[in-house]
N, CA, C and O of each residue as an XYZ file, in Angstrom:
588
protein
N      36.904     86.397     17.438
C      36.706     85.431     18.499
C      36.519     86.206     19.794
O      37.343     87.085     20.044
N      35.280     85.919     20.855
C      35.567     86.184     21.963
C      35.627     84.896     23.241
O      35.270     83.719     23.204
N      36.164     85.623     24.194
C      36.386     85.591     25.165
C      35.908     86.253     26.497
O      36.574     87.239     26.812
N      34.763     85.872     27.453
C      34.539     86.506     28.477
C      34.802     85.909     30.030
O      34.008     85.118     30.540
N      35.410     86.148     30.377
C      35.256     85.607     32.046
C      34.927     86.127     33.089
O      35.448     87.241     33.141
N      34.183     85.864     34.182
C      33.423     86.812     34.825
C      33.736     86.088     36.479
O      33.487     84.922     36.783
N      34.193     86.889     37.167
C      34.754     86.464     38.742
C      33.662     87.489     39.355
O      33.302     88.600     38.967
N      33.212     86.583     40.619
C      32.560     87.850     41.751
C      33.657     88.010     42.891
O      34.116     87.077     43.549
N      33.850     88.770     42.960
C      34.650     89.304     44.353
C      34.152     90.156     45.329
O      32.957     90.444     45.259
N      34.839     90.626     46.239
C      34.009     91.186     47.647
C      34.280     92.485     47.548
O      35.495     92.681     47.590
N      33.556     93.589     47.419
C      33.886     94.853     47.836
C      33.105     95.851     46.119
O      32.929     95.578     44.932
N      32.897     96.934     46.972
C      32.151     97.930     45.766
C      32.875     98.489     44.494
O      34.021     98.898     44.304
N      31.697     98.341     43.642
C      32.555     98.637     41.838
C      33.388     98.945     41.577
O      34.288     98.458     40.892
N      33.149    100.643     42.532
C      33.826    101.387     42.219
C      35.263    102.259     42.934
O      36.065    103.149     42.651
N      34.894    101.224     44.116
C      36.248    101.124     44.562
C      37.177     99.875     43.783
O      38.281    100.179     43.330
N      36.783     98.791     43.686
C      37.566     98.150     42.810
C      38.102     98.277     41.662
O      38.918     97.553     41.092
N      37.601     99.250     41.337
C      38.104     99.822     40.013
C      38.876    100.785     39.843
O      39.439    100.999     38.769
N      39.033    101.627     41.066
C      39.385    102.557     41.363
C      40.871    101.718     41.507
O      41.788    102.331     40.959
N      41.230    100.564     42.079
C      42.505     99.709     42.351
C      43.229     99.004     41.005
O      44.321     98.440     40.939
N      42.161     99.254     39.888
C      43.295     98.787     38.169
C      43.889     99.456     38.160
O      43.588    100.546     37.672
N      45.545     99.121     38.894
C      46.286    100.270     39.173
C      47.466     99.522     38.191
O      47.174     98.716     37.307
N      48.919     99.969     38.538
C      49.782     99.106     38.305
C      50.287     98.023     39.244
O      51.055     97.131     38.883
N      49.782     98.167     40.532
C      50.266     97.054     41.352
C      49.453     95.545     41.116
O      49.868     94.389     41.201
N      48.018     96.147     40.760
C      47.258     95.011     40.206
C      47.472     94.375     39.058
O      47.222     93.179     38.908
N      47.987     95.185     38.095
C      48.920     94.698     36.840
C      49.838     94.113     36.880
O      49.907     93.218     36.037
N      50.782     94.239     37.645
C      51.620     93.029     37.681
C      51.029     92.132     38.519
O      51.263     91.000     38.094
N      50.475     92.114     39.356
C      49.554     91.104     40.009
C      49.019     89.604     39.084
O      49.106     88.388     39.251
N      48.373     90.651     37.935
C      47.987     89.668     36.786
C      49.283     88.956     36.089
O      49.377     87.737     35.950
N      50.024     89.672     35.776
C      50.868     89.197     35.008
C      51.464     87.664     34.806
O      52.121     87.104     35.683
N      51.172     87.119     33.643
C      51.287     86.001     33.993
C      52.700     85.080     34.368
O      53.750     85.664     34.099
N      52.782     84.213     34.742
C      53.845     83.638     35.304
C      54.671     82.641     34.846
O      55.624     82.102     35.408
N      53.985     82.376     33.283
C      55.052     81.330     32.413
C      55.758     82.769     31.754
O      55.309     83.915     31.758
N      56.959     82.263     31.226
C      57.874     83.235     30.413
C      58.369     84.974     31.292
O      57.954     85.336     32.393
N      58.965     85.460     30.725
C      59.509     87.054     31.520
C      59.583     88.061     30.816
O      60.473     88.162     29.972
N      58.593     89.093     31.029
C      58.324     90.140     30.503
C      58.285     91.839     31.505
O      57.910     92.015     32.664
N      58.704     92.626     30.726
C      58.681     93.966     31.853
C      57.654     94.961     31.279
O      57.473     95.284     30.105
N      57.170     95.272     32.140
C      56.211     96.702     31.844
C      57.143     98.016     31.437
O      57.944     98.569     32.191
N      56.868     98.355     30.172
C      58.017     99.447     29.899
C      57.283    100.432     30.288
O      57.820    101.004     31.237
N      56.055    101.005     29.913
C      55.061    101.802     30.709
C      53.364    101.421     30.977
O      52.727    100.604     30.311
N      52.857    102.201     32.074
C      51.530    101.929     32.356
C      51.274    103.240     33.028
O      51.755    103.565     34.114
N      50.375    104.054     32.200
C      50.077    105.326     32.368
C      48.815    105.434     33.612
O      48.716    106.235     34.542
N      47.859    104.203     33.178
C      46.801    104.051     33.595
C      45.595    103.299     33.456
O      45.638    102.170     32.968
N      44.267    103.933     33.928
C      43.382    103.005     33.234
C      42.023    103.689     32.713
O      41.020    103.025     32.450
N      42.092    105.011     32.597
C      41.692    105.732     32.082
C      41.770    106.319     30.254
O      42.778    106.139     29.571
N      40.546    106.989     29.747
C      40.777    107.643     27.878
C      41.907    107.860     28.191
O      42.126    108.202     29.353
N      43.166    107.709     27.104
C      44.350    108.542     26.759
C      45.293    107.868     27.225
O      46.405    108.101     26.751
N      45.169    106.813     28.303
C      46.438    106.216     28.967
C      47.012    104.697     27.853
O      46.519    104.094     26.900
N      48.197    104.605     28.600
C      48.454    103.698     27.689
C      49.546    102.497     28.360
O      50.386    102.958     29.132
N      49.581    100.992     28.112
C      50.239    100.039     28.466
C      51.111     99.683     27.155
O      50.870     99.599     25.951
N      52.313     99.506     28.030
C      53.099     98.664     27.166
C      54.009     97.455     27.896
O      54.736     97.421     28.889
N      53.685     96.707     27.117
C      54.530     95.258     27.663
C      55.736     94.656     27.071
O      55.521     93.965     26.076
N      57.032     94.771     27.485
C      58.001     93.732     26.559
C      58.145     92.191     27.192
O      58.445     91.815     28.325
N      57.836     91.531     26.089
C      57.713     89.994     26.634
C      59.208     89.588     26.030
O      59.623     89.573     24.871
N      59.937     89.219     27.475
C      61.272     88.511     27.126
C      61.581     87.045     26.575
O      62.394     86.772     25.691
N      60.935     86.344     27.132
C      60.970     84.967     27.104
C      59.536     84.124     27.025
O      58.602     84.679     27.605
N      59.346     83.291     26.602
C      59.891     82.387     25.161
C      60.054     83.213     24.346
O      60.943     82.856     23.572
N      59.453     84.617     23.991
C      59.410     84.840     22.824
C      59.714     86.215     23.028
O      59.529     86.732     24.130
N      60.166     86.850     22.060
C      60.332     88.899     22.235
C      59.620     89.382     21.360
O      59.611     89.248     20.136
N      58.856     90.108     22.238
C      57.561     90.845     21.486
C      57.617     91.910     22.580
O      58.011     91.925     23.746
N      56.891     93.079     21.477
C      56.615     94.231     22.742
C      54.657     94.194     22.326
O      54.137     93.644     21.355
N      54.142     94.774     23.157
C      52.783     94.649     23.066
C      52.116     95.948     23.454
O      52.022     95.961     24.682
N      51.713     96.828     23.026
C      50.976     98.346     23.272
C      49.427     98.517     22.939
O      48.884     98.641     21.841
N      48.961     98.490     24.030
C      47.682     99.022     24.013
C      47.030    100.567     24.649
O      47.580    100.987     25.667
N      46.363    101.046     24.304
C      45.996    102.324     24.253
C      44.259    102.163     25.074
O      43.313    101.450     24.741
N      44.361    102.892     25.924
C      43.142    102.535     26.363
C      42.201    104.167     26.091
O      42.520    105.296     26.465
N      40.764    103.632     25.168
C      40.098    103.876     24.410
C      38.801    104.687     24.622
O      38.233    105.509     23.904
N      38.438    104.045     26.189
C      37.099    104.263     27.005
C      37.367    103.882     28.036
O      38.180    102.986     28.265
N      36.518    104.697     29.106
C      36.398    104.693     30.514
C      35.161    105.413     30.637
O      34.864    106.407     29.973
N      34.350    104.784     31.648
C      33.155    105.184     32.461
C      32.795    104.495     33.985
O      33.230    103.481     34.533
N      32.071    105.240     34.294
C      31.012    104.915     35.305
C      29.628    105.340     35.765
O      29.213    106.496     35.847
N      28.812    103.918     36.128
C      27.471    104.637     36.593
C      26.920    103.985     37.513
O      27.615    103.323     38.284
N      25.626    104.030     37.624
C      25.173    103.317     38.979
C      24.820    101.851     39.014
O      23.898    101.219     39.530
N      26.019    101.485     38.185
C      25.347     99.561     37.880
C      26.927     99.293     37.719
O      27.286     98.307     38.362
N      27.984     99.963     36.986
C      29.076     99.805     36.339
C      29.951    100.497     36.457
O      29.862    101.710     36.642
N      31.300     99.647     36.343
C      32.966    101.304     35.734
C      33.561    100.160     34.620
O      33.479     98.932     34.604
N      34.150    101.068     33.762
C      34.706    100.056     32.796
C      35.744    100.883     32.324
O      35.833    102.106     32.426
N      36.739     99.858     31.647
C      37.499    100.663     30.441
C      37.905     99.804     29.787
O      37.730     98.645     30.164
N      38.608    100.092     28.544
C      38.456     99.424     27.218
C      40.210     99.944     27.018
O      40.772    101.038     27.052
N      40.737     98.306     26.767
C      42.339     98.531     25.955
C      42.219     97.811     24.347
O      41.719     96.731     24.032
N      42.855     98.819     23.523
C      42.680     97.972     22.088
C      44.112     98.107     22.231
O      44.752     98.909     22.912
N      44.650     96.813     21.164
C      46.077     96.876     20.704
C      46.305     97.508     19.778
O      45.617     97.473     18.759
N      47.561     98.388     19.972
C      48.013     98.849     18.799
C      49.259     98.255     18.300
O      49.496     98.369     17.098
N      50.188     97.559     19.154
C      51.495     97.122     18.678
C      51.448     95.391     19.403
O      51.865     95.026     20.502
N      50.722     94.512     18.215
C      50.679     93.029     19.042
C      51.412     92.554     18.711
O      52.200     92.795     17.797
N      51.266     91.322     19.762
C      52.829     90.525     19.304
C      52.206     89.099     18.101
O      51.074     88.621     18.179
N      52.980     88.779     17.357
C      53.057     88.067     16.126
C      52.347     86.821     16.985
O      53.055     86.463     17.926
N      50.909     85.983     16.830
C      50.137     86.037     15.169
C      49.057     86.679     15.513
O      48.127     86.303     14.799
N      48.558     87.912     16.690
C      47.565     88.386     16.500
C      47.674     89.749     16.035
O      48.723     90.385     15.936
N      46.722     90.077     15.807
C      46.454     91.059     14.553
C      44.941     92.321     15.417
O      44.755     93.512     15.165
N      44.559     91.880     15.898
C      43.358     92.850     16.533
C      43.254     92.098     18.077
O      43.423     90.927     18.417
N      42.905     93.301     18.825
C      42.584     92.915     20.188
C      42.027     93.803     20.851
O      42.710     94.811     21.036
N      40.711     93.784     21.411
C      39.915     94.634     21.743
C      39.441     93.796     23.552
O      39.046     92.631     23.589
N      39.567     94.512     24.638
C      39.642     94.299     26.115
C      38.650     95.378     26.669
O      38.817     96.590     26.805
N      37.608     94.615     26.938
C      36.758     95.619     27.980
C      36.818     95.405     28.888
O      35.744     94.896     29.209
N      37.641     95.461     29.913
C      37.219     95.859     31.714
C      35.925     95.891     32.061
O      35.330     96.762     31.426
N      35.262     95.312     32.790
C      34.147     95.847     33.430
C      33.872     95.266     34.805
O      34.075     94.110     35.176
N      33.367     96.293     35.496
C      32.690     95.583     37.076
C      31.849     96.408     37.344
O      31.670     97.625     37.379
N      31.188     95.133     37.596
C      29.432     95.096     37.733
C      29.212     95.262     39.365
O      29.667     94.474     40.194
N      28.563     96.236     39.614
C      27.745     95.756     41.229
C      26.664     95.107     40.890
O      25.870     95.221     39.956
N      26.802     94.004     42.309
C      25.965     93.218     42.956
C      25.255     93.725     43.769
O      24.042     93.933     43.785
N      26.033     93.924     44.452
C      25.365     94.562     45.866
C      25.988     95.103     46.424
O      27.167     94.783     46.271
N      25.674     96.446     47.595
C      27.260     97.526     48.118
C      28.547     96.724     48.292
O      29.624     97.203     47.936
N      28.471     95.753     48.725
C      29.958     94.921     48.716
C      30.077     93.691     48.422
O      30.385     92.769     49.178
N      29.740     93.646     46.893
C      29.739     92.370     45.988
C      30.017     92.979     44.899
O      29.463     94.076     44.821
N      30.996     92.550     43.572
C      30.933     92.922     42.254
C      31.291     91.848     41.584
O      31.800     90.892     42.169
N      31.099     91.853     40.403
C      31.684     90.915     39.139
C      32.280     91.984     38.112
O      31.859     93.068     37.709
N      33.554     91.158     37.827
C      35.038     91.592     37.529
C      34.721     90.328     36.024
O      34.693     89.101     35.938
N      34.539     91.439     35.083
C      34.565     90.497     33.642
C      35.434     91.152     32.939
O      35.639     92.365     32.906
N      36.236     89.808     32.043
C      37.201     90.269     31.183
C      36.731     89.866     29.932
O      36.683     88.654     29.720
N      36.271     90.869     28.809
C      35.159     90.513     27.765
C      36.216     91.099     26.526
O      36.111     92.231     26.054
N      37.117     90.223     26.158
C      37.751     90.107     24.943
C      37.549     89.693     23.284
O      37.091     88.675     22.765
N      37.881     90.449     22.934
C      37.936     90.190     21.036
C      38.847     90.459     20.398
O      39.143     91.644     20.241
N      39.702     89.285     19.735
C      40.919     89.049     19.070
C      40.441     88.670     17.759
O      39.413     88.299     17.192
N      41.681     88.937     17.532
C      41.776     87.883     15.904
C      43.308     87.361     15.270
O      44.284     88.100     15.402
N      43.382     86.522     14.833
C      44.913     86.518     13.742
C      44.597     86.673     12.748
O      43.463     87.088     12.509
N      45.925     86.260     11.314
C      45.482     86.920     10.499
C      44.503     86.167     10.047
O      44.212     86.687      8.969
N      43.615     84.990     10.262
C      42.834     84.097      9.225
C      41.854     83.131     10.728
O      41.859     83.136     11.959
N      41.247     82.531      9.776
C      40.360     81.956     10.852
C      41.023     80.765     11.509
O      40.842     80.433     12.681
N      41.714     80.229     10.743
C      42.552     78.672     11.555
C      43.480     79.275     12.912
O      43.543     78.674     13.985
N      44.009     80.267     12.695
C      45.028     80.918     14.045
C      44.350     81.211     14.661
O      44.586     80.817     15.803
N      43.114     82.016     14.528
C      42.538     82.904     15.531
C      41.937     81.428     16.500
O      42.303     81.196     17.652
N      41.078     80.670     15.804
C      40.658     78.973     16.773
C      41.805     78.701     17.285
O      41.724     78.409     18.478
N      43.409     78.673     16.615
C      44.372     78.496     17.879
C      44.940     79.157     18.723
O      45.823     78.833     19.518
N      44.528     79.922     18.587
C      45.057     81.571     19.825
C      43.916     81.440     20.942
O      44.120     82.117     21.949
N      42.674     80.626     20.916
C      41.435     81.003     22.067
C      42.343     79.796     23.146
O      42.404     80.213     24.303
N      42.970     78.535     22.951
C      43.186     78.125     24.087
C      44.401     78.818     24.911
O      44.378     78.975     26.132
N      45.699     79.294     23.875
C      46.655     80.291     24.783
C      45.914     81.377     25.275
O      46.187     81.645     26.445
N      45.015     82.126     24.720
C      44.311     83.169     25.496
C      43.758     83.168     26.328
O      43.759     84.135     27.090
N      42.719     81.579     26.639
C      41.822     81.254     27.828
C      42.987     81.106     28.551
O      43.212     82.011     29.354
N      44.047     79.917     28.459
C      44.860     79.766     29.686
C      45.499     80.890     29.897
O      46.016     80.719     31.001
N      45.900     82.358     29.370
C      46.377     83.212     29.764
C      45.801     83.700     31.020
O      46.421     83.904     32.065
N      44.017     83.934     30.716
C      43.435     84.920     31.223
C      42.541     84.107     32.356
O      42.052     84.755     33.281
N      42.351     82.788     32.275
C      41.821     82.239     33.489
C      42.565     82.033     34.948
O      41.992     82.174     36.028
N      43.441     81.805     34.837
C      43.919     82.665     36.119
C      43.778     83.272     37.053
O      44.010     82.984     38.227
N      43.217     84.546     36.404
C      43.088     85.867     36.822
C      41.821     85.891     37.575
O      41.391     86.994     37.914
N      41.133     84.774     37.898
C      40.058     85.087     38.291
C      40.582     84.393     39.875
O      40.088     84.862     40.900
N      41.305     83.592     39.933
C      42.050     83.131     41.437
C      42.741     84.434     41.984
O      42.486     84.922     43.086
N      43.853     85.054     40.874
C      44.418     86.173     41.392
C      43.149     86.948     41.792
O      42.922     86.880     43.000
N      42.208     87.716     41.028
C      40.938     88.939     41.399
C      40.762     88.168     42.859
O      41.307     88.828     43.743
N      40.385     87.417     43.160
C      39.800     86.863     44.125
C      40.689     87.198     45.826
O      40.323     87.750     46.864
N      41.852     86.591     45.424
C      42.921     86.694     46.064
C      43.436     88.436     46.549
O      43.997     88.807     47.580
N      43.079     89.056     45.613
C      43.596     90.439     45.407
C      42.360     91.358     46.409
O      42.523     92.345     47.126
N      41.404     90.747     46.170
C      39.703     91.964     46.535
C      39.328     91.097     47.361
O      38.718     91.638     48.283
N      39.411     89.871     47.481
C      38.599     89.087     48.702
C      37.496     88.329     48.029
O      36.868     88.699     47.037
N      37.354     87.266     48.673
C      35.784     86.086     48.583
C      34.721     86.959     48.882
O      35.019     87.703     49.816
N      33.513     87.154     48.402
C      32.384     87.461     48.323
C      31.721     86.501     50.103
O      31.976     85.390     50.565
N      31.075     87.340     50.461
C      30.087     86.323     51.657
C      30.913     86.095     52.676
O      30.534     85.433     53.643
């Protein structure tokens, strides 16, 4: 199953990208239930996130981030899961921001999950959309309105 959402915000690629820091991470973080960042290395090959989710439910969640680039259109990086929390089973997160123009970008969150079978994975896209739609008020809020 995917998932893409795509926010424009104000300011260049690659400074915005340069800001997927950890302050922007908890920024995102969402705000039903309580969870702590046990680590966040980065957002670069080799770095790695981990999340313990306290409430409703206890799960820890580890992703390993896979890829990172940049060029004269794009910066991206890529988190896959390695330790998800119960009923998904694969999760693949590309980062990307796009320039518009020197101080315009689009901030897409281009996801691919799965559970273990096809009936979960159709019920995991509405907790996942409402997870991750959000985030496009926070981006906004965080980098500024475009114009």
């Amino acid at each position: 199953m995917n998932l893409k959402l795509k926010t424009t915000v104000k300011g260049n690629y690659k400074a915005i990208m340069d800001r997927f820091d950890r302050d922007l991470f908890e920024a995102l973080a969402p705000r039903q239930g309580k969870m702590e960042i046990v680590a966040f290395t980065g957002s670069k090959k080799g770095d790695r996130v981990h999340i313990r989710f306290l409430s409703p439910i206890k799960a820890d969640w580890i992703s390993l981030i896979t890829a990172d680039g940049v060029d004269e259109s794009q910066a991206y990086f890529v988190d896959e899961g390695e330790t998800l929390p119960f009923p998904l089973r694969y999760w693949h997160h590309r980062h990307v921001v796009e320039k518009i123009t020197e101080d315009t970008s689009c901030i897409i969150d281009d996801i691919s999950f799965r559970g273990p079978n096809a009936l979960v994975t159709l019920l995991l896209y509405p907790a996942i959309f409402l997870g991750f739609y959000p985030r496009k008020r926070i981006y906004r809020s965080y980098f500024g309105h475009p114009g």
